[in-house]
N, C-alpha and C positions, 0 to 999 in steps of 0.2 A: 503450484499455481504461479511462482513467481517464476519460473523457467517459460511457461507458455505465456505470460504476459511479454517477455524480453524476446521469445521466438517470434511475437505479433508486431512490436516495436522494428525486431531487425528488418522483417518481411514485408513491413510498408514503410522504407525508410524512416522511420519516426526516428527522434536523436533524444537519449536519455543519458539518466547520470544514475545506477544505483544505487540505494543504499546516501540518500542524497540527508544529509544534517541544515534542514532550513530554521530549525530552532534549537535554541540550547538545552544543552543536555547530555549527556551520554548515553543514555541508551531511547535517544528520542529522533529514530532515522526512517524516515520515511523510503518503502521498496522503491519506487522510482520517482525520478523528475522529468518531466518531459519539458526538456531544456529550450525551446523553443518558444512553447507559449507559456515556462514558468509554473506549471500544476504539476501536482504530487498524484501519484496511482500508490493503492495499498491492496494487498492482497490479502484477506486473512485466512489460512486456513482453520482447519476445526482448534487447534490453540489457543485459538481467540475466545471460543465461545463452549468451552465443555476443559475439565482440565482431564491430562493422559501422562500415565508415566514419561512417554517417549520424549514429554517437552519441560518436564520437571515440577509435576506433581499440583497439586493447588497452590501452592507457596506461588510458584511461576505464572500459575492463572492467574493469580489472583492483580499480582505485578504486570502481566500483559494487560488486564480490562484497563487496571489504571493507565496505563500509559495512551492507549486507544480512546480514553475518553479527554486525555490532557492533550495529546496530539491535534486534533481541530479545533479546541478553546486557544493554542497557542498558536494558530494559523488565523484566529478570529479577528485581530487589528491589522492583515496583510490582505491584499491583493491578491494572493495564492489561493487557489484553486484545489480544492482533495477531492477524492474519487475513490470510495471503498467498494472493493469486488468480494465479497463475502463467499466462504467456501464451497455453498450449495449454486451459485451461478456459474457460467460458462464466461471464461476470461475472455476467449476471443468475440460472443456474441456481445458483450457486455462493451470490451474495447470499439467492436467496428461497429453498433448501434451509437457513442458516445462521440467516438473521432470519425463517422464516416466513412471507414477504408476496409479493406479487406482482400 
């Protein structure tokens, strides 16, 4: 997901940062910034929402919801902008209905 969001970013000149750290923390990085108008893009694939060995079991799940749910409470006294593409939608439709391009 996050490789076709940054294929969609290059392909309509869009200027990002990712892996962008807009709130403290260590492991609290938002997939991208799109550096221009300042919003955060998240991609979640199924790790987000169902735990799998492949991304470290429920222990990791469990640690991933938290952080997903601390992530926009800590963007809640800014300015900044989030955008979660959730792993059953299509990145590009989701991107060019949102930013208009394509």
């Amino acid at each position: 997901m996050e490789t076709a969001a940054e294929r969609f970013f290059k392909d309509n000149g869009i200027r990002f940062k990712p892996q962008s750290r807009l709130i403290p923390g260590p492991r609290h990085r938002f997939d991208f910034e799109l550096t221009d108008s300042r919003t955060l893009r998240e991609t979640h694939g199924r790790q987000h929402y169902e735990p799998g060995t492949t991304f470290g079991g429920t222990k990791e799940f469990k640690a991933t919801q938290k952080r997903d749910r601390f992530k926009p409470a800590g963007l809640a006294t800014t300015a900044i902008g989030l955008l979660v593409i959730k792993n059953d939608q299509n990145v590009a439709d989701v991107l060019t209905k949102e930013l208009g391009r394509a």
